[in-house]
N, C-alpha and C positions, 0 to 999 in steps of 0.2 A: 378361268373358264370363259369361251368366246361366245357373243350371244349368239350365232348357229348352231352352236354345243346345248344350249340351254335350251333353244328351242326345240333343237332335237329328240332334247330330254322328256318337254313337255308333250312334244305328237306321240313318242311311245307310248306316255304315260294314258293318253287319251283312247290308242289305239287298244292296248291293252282291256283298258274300261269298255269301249265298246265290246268288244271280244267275250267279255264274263257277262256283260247285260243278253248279248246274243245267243249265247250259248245258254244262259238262266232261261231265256223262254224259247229254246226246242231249237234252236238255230244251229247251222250246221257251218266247221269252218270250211269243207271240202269247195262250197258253193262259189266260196271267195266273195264276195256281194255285203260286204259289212258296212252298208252306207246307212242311215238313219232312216229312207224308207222301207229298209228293208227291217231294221229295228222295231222303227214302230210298228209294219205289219204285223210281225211274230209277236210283238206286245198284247196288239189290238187283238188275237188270233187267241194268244192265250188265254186273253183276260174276257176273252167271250164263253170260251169252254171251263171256264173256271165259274162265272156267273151260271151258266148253266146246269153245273153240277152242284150249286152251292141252291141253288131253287130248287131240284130235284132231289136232294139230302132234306131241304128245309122242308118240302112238300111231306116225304115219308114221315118226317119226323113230327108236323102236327098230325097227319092222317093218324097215327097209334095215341098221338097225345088222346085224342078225341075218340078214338076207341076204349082206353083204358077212362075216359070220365064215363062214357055210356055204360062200361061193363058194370061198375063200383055201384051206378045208380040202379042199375037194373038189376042186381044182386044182393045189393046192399051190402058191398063189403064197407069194411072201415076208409078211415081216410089214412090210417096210417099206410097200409097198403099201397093206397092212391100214390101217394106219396115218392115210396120207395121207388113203386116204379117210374114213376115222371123224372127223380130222379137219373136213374139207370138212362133214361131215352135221351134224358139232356147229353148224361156224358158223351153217349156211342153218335150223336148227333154231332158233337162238336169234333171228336177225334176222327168222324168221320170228314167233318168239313177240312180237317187239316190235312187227313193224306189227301185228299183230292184235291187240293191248293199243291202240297208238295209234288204231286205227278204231273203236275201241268207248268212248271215251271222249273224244268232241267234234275230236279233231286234223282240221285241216281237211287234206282231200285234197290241196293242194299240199305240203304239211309232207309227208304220206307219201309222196307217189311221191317228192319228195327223197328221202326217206329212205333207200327202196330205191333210187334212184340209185347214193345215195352208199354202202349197202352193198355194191353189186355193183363199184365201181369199187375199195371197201377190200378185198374179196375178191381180184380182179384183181391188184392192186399186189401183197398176202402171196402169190398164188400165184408171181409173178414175183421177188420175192423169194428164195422157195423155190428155184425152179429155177436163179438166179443165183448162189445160197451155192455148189449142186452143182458148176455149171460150172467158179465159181473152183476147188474143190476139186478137181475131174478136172488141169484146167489146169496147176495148182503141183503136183502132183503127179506130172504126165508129165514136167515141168522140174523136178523135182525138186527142188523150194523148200524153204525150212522155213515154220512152223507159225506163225512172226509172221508174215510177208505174207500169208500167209494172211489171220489175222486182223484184219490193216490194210485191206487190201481187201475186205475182208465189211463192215467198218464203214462204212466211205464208202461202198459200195451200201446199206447200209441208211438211210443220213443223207439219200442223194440218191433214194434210193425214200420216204420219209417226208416230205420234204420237196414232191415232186410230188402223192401219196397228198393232203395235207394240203391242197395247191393245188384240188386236183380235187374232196373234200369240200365246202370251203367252195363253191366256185363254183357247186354244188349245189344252196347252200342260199343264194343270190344275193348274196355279197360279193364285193365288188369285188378280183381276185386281184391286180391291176399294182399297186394303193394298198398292199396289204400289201406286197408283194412289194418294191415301190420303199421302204417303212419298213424294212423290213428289212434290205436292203441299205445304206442309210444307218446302221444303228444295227450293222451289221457290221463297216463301215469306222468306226467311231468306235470297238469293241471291240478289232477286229485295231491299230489306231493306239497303244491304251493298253497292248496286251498282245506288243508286240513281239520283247522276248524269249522266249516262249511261243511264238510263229510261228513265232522261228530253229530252236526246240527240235522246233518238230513237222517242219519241214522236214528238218533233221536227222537226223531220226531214221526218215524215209523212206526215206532215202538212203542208213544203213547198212543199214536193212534190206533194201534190194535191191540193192547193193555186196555185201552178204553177207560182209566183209574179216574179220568174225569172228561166231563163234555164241551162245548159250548153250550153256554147258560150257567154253567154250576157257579157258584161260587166254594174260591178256596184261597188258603193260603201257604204262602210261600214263606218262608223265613220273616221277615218284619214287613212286608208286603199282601195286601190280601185287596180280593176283587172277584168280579164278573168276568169268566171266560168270554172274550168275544169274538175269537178266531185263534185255531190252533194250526196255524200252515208248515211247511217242512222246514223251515230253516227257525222260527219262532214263535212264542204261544204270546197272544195280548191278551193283557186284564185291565177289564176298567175300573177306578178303587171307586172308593166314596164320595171322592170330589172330582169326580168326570173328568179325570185325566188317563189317559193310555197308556198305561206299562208295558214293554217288550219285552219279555224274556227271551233267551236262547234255547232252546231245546235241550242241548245240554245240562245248562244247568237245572232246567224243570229235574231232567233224569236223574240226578246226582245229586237232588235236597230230595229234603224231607215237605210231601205237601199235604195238606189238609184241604178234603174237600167236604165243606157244609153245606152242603145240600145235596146228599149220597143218598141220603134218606128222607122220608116222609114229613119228619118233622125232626126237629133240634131244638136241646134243653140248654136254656140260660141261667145266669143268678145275679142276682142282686143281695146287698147286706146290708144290716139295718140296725140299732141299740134301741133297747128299753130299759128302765130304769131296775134296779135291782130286787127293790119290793116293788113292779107293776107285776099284774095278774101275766102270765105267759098266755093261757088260754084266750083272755078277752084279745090280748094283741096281734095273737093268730087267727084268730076271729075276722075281726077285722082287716089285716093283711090280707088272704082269702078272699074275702067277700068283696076289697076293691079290685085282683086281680080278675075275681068271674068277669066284672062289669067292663073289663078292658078286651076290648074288640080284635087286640092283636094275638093275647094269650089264649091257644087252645085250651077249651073244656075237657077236653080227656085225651092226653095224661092231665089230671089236676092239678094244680099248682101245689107248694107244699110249701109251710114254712116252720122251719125246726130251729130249735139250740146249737149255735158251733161251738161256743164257749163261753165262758162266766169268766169277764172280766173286774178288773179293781173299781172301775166305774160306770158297771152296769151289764147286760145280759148282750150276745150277739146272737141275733140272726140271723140264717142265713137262709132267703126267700127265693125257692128254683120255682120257672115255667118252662112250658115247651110256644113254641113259634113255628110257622109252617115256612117251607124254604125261602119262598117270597120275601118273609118278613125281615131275611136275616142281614138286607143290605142298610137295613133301617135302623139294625139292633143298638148303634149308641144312643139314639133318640127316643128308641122304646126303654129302654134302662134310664135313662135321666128323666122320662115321662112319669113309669112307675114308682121312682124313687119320691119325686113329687108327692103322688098320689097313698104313695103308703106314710108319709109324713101327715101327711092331708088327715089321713084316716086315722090315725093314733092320736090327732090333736084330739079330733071328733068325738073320739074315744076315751079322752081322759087320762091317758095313758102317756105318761112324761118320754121325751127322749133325753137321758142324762146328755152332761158335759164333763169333763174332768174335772175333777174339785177337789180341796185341802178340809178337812177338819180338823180343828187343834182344841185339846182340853187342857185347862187349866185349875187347878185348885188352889185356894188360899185358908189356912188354918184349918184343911180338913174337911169344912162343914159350908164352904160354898163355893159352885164352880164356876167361870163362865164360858163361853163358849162364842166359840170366834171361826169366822167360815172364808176362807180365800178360794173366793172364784177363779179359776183361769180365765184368761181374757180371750183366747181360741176355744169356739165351741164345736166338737166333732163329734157328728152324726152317723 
């Protein structure tokens, strides 16, 4: 290519550009006159009637701003009120400032009544929106929900409000809505297909959330896992255990074990076990067991603690000493069982009351008429 050919190339290229600037702001090519000060005039022309429509939008739109603070005061409606509509005055302010930017700078009349079409129908959708979030809110709240279904149900209104809004947009602006619509759905089902586990998990986790079988806060457990619900979201539930570490479950599998949750109820009954010797008095040792549990500030006074017979062993009597604990207590329950185990030893010593250990007796006679008697301690003593 000769450089006459190149330059050629680049004066079209230029003339061109002038051409789409000229015609952008109202220029006519009948005129033939495409020189740069005729550019800049229609520039300077447009960008004056555009400043002036854009102070005359701006003007309307505090003069209501400042109506609707007068009204609110002088009525005293609420501020939410206030709100909504200042709102409302922002949007129609701004989509107002756009079509009149877009008329004054060559958009052709079908581009803009789209355009306010399609504001007015995006208006629409947010205000439905709006009123939707409320209603859920009124709704779960008269049934007394919590605050994830809540928020699971505002989401899918907003996914399936965004997705219609979007529909109605484009259709607007004359795309074909069944061609996307049918692309998408093909390219959902090839997503949903790859992401299977992900599907279990969100369905899952629908499912406790309006089961409700446990909250944030509860404590429960899982298989050899147990903790503090601290967030139950769609895809997995965390629990924090006893040593401030965060376990993640899948939703899934929350659905498909078996869980226990301790703190369903008002309060939850423990046990601890304990030996006394085989001739100590049972009543004095329940006595005293009792009377250290009233004094412990973790076990509730009523239900009252109990402590009963399990079984009569080869080396002495079993105990087995239940309390109740109020939900709170129940993340603390190894420390309160090792606390009271102390304390009920404590109290038996106090008591006079032996705790055996495992032991041999062996008799022996010699010529009938004397015996003696020999005693093998085990060297493990268990309590």
């Amino acid at each position: 290519m000769t450089t006459p050919k190149i330059a050629e190339f680049f004066e079209r290229i230029l003339k061109e550009l002038y051409q789409n600037i000229y015609q952008l702001f109202g220029g006519s090519l009948d005129d033939q006159k495409l020189t740069l000060a005729h550019i800049g005039l229609s520039i300077l022309s447009s960008g004056i009637k555009i400043i002036i429509l854009l102070l005359l939008v701006g003007f309307i739109y505090w003069f209501l701003v400042y109506t609707v603070k007068t009204v609110r005061k002088l009525f005293g409606l609420p501020y939410r009120y206030a709100r909504i509509a200042r709102a409302t005055l922002r949007y129609l302010w701004f989509m107002t400032s756009l079509l009149a930017v877009m008329s004054q700078i060559g958009i052709t009349d079908n581009t803009v009544t789209a355009t306010a079409k399609a504001a007015t129908w995006a208006g629409f959708y947010y205000v439905l929106w709006a009123l939707s979030g409320q209603m859920v809110s009124s709704v779960l709240k008269h049934y007394d929900l919590n605050a994830s279904i809540e928020q699971l149900l505002k989401n899918l209104l907003l996914v399936i409000i965004l997705a219609l809004a979007f529909a109605t947009v484009m259709a607007k602006f004359g795309f074909d809505i069944f061609s996307i619509v049918a692309g998408l759905g093909i390219a959902g089902l090839a997503v949903g297909w790859a992401s299977q586990s992900t599907l279990a998990n969100f369905i899952a986790g629908i499912v406790i959330l309006v089961e409700q079988s446990f909250q944030v806060g509860d404590w429960i457990r899982l298989g050899e896992k147990e903790g503090r619900v601290v967030k139950i979201s769609l895809r997995a539930t965390q629990i924090l255990d006893r040593d401030n570490i965060i376990i993640i479950i899948p939703n899934s599998t929350v659905a498909s074990s078996e869980v226990v949750n301790l703190t369903s109820k008002k309060m939850i009954r423990f046990d601890v076990k304990t030996r006394i010797g085989l001739h100590a008095d049972i009543t004095a040792a329940r006595s005293a067991i009792i009377k250290t549990l009233q004094k412990d500030e973790v076990v509730l006074k009523h239900p009252a603690p109990l402590a009963t017979v399990a079984d009569i062993g080869e080396s002495g009597v079993h105990l087995i000493v239940r309390f109740w604990v109020a939900p709170l207590s129940v993340a603390r329950i190894p420390i309160i069982k090792e606390n009271i185990n102390e304390k009920i030893k404590r109290a038996l010593d106090e008591a006079g009351i032996e705790v055996p250990f495992p032991y041999m007796r062996l008799i022996m006679t010699e010529d009938g008429d004397q015996a003696q008697r020999f005693k093998f301690e085990d060297d493990e003593q268990k309590i």
